[in-house]
C-alpha positions as CSV (number, residue, x, y, z in Angstrom):
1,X,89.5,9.0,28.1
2,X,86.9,10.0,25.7
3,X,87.3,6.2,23.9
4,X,85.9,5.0,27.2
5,X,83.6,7.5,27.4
6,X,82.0,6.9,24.4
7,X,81.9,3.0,24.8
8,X,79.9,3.3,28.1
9,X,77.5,5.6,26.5
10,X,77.0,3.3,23.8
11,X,77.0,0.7,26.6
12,X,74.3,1.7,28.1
13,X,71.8,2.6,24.8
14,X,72.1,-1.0,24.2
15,X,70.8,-1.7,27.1
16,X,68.1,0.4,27.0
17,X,66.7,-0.8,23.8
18,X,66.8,-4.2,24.5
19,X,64.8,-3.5,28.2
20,X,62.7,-1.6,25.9
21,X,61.8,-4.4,23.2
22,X,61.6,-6.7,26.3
23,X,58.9,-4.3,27.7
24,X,57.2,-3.8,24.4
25,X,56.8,-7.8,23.7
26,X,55.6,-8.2,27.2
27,X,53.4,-5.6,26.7
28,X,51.7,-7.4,23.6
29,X,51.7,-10.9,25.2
30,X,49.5,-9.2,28.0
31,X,47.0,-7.0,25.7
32,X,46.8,-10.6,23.4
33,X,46.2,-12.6,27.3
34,X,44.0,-10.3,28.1
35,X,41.9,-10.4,24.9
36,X,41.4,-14.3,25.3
37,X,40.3,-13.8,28.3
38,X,37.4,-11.9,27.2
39,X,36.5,-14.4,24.7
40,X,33.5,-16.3,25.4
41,X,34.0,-19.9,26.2
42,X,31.6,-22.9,25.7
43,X,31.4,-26.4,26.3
44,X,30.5,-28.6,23.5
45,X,27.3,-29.3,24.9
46,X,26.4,-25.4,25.3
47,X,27.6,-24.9,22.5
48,X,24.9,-27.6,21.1
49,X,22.1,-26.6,23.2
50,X,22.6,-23.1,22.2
51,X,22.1,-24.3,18.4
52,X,25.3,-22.3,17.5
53,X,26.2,-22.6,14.1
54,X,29.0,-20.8,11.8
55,X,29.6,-19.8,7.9
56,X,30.7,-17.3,6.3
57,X,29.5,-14.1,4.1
58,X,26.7,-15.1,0.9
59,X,25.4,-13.3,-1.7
60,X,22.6,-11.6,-2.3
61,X,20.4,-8.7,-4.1
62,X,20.5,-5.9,-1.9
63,X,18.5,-3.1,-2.9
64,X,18.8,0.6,-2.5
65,X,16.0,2.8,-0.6
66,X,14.3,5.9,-1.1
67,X,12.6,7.5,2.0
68,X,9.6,9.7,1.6
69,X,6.7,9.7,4.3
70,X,2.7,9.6,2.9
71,X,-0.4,8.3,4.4
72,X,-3.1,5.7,4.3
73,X,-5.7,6.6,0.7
74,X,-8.5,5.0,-0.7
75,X,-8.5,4.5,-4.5
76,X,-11.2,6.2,-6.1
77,X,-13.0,3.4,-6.7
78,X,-13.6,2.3,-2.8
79,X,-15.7,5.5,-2.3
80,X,-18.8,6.5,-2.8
81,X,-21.4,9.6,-2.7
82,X,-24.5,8.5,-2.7
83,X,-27.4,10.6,-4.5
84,X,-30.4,11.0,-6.7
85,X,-31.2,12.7,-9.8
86,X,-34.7,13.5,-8.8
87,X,-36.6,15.5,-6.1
88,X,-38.1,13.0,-3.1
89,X,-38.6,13.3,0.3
90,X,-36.9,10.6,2.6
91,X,-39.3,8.3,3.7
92,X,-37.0,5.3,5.4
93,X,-33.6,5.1,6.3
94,X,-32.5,1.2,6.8
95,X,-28.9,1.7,7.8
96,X,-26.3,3.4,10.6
97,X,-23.2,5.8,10.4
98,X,-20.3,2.7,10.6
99,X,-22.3,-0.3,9.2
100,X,-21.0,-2.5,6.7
101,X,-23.4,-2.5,3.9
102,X,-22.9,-4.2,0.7
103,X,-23.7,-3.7,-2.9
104,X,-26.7,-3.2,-4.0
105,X,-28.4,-3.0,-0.3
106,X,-31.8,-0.6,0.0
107,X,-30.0,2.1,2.2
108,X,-33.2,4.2,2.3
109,X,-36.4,4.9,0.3
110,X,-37.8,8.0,-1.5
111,X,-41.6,8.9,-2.4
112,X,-42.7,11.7,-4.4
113,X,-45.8,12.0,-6.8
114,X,-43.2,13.5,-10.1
115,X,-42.4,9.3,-10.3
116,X,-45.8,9.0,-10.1
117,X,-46.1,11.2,-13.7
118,X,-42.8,10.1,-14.8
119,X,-44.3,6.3,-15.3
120,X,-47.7,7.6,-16.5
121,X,-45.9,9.5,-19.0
122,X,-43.8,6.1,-20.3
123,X,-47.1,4.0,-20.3
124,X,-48.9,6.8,-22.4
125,X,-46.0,7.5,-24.5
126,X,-45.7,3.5,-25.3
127,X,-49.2,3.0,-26.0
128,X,-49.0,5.9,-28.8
129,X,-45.4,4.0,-30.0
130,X,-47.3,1.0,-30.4
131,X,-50.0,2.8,-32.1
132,X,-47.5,4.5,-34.7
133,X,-45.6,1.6,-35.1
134,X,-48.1,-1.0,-36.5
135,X,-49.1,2.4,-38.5
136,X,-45.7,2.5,-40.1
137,X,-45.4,-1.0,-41.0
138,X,-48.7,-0.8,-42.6
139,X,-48.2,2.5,-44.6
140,X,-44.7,1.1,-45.6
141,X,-46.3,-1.8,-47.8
142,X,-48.5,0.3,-48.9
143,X,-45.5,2.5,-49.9
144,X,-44.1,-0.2,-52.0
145,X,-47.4,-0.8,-53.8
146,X,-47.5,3.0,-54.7
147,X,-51.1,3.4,-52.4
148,X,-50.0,6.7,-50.7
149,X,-47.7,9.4,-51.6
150,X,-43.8,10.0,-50.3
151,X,-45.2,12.9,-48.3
152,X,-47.7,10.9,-46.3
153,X,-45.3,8.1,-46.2
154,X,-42.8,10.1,-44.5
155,X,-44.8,11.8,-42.0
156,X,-45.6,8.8,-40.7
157,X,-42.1,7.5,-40.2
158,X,-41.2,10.9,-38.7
159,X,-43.9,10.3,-35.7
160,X,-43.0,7.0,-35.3
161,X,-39.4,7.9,-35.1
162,X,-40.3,10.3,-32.6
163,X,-42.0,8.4,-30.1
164,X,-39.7,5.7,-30.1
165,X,-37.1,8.4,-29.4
166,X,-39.2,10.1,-26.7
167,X,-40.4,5.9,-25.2
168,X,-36.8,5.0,-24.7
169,X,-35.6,8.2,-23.2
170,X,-38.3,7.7,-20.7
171,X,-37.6,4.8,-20.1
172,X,-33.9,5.9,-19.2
173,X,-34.9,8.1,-16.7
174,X,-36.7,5.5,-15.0
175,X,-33.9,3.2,-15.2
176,X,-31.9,5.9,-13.4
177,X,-33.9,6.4,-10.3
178,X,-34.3,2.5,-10.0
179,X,-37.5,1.8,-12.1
180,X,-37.6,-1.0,-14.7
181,X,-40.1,0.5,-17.4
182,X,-40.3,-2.9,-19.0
183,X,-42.6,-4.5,-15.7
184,X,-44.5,-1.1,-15.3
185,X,-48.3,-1.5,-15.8
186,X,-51.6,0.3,-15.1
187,X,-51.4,-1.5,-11.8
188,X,-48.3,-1.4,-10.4
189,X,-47.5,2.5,-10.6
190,X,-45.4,3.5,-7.4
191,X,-44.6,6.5,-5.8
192,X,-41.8,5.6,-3.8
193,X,-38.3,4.5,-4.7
194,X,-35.2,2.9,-3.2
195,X,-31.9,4.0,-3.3
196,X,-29.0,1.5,-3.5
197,X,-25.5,2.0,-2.7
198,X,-23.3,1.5,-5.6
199,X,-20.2,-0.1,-3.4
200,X,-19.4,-2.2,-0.5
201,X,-18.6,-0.3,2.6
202,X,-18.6,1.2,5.5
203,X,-21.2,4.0,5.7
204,X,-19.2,7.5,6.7
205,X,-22.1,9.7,6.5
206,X,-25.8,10.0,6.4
207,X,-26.6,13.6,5.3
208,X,-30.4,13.4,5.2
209,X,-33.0,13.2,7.7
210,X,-36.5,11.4,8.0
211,X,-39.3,13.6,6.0
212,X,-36.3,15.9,4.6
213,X,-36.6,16.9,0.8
214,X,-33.9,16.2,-1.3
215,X,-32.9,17.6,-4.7
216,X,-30.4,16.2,-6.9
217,X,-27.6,18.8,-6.1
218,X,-27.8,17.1,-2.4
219,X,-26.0,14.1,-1.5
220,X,-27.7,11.1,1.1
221,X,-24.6,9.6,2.5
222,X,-21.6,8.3,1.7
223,X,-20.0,4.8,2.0
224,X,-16.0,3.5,1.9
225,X,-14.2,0.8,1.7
226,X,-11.1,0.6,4.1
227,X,-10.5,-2.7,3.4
228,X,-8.9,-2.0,0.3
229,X,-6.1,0.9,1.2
230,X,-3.9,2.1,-0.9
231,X,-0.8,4.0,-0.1
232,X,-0.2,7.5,-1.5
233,X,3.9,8.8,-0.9
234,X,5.1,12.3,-2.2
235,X,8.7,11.5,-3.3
236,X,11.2,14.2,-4.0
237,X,11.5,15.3,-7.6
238,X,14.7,14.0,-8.2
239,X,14.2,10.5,-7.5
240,X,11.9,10.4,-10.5
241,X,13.8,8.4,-12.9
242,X,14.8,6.0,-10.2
243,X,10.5,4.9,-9.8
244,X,9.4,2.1,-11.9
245,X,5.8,0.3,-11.7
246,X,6.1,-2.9,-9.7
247,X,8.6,-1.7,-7.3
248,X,8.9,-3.1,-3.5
249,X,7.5,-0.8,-0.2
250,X,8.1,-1.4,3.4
251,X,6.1,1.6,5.6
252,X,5.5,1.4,9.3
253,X,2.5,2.8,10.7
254,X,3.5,4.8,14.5
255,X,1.9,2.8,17.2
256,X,0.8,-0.3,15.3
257,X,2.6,-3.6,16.4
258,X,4.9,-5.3,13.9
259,X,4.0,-2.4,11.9
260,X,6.3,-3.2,8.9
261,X,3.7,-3.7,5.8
262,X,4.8,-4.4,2.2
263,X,3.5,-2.6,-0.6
264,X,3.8,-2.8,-4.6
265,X,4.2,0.3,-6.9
266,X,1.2,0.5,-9.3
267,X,1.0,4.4,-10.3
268,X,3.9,7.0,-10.5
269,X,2.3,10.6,-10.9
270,X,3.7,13.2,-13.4
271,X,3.3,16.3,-11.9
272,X,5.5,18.1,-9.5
273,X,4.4,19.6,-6.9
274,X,5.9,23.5,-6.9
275,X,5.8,23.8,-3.2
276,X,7.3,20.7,-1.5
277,X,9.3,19.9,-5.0
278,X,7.5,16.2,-5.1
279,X,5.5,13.8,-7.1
280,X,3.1,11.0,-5.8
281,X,3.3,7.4,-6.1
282,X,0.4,5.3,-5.8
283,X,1.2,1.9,-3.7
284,X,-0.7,-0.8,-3.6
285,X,-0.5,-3.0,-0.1
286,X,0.6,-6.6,-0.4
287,X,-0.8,-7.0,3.5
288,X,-4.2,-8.8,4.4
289,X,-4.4,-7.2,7.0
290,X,-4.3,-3.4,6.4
291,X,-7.8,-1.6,7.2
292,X,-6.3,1.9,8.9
293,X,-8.5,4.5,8.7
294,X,-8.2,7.0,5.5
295,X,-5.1,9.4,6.2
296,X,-2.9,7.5,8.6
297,X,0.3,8.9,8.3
298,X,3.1,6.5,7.6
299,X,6.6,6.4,7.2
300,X,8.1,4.4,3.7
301,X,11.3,3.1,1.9
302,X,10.9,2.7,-1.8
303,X,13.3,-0.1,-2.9
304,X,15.3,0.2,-6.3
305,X,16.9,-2.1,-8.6
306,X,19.8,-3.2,-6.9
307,X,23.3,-5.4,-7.0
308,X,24.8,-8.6,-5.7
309,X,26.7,-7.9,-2.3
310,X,28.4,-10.5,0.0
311,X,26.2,-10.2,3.1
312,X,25.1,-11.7,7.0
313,X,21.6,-13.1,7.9
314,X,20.1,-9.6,10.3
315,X,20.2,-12.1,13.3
316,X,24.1,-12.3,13.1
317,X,24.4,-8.7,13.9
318,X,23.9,-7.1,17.3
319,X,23.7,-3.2,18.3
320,X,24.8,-2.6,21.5
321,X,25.3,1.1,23.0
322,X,24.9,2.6,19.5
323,X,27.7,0.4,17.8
324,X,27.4,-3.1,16.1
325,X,28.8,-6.7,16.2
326,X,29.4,-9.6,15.3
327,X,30.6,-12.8,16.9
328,X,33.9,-14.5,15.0
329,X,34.6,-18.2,16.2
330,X,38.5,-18.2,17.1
331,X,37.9,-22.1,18.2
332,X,36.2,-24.9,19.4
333,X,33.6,-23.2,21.5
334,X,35.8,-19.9,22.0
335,X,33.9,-16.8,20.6
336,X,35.2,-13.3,20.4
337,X,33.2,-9.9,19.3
338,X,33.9,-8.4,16.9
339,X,32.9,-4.7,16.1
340,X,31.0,-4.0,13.0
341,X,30.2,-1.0,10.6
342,X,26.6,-1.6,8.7
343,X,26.1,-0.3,4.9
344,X,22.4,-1.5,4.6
345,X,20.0,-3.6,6.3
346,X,17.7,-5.1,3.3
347,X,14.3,-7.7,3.9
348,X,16.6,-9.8,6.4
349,X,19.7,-9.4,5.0
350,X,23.1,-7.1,6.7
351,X,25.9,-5.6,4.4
352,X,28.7,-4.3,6.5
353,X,31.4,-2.5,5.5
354,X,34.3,-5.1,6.6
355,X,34.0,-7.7,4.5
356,X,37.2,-8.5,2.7
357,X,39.2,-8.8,6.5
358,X,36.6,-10.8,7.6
359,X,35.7,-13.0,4.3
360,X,37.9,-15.6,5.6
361,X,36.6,-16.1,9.2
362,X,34.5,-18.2,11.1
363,X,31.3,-15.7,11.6
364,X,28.6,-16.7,14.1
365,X,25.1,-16.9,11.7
366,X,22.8,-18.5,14.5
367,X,22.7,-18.6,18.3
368,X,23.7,-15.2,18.6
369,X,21.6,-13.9,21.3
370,X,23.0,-16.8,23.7
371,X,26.4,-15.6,23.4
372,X,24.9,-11.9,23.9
373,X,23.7,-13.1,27.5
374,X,26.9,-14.5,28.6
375,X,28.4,-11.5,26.9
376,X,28.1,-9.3,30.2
């Protein structure tokens, strides 16, 4: 009685598991139906309207980033303060807060009766250099003959030496405040002069006023050029010895469209600073376009030597409710998605972590966003 008890029991488990594998397989053929049936399917005709074509991974440099934030700079060079080294009182201003002016232009004009004295004093002082000059040269062959004494001799050159001394520093000052003293004459004595700017650029400030005096401790206006930015990043401390001169950046600018500008590495500073724990790097834009005003904050990636990775062209990629994919070709004109995990996104260029079980499939590199709209 238990024999036959035992067989039935046995009997029956067999049966069991073979309902069960029966139910499994099923099971499997359905999930694998019902995964080609959300496949995208395309006629050959689509599929060549569409301009869908398929390849696989490639290789390229893909370089690591460095994220720091800094803001819009002018180099020291593309500003200007604007001043005089001489008393004067402003007698014309020829220019506007925001006008373009360029180098050399008369921005506004100065009188004052000390340059008045000052040219007097270098037409005086010249006339009594000429005098000891042609005195010198004639006591110097006289010299040589033995006519006049060492003593004499030497007095002479002494005062000669010393007006030529006191002519050309005269004539330096003049040169500073805009007067050649090689055209002054007895005639031509002024009592104004002009005052230049040094740069082109936009003027920022006028600090003066019509009729004000103005000593040399006070500055007239100043003048910038934005057209020339330059791009000033505090990067962390630690990234130091990852910086080299010459190195790629991409920063975006908040509220600009296709605000993505490149930039080029061309000063790494040494000191650190003790609060934030950061250094500054000094970019140079590789834009023609990039005239934002002086402290735009903007947002930057720092690119470093990198390393050969099999990669996808960006447009093969698409993000959908915060995950990624990719499109695989299974056959002619049948397309399933594919999710993705992305490692780095580098000027056009996707890494994703899923290369080797993918290396060997049919990946969709163009038409992608046509298979996105039937993908609903």
């Amino acid at each position: 009685m238990k024999i036959y008890t035992t067989i039935t029991i046995l009997f029956i488990s067999l049966i069991q598991f073979s309902c069960t594998n029966t139910n499994s397989q099923k099971q499997e053929e359905i999930q694998e139906e019902e995964a080609k049936s959300l496949n995208i399917k395309f006629t050959k005709q689509q599929v060549e309207l569409a301009g869908i074509k398929t390849g696989t991974f490639y290789e390229e440099t893909m370089h690591h980033h460095i994220e720091c934030t800094g803001k819009v700079t002018l180099r020291p060079q593309n500003k200007a303060t604007v001043s005089v080294p001489v008393n004067g009182f402003v007698e014309q201003i020829n220019t506007t807060l925001g006008a373009w002016v360029d180098k050399g232009f008369i921005a506004m004009t100065l009188r004052h009766s000390d340059y008045i004295d000052m040219q007097t004093d270098y037409l005086k002082t010249s006339s009594e250099f000429e005098f000891a000059e042609k005195e010198y040269q004639r006591q110097q062959i006289l010299r040589k003959e033995d006519a006049i004494s060492e003593k004499a001799f030497q007095k002479t050159k002494a005062n000669y030496e010393v007006l030529r001394a006191q002519k050309a520093g005269l004539a330096a000052k003049l040169k500073m405040i805009g007067i050649s003293a090689q055209k002054i004459t007895a005639e031509n004595i002024v009592n104004t002069i002009e005052v230049k700017v040094p740069i082109s650029g936009y003027v920022d400030e006028i600090n003066v006023d019509l009729g004000e005096m103005v000593t040399p401790d006070k500055y007239l206006m100043k003048v910038i050029n934005n057209r020339e930015n330059s791009v000033t990043l505090d990067v962390f401390a630690q990234y130091k010895n990852m910086l080299e001169l010459e190195q790629e950046v991409e920063y975006s600018i908040s509220g600009v469209e296709n605000n993505t500008f490149k930039a080029r590495i061309v000063s790494i500073g040494q000191s650190i600073d003790p609060h934030k724990k950061t250094l500054q790097v000094l970019a140079q834009p590789l834009n023609d376009n990039n005239f934002f005003a002086q402290g735009t904050f903007v947002d930057a990636l720092i690119f470093t030597p990198g390393k050969i990775s099999k990669v996808l062209p960006k447009q093969a990629v698409i993000s959908r409710d915060g995950k990624n994919y990719i499109y695989i070709q299974r056959s002619a004109g049948e397309y399933e998605k594919v999710e993705v995990e992305i490692l780095q996104v580098h000027d056009g260029h996707v890494k994703i972590k899923e290369v080797d079980s993918l290396k060997s499939e049919d990946i969709v590199l163009k038409g992608v966003n046509y298979l996105v709209a039937e993908d609903v």
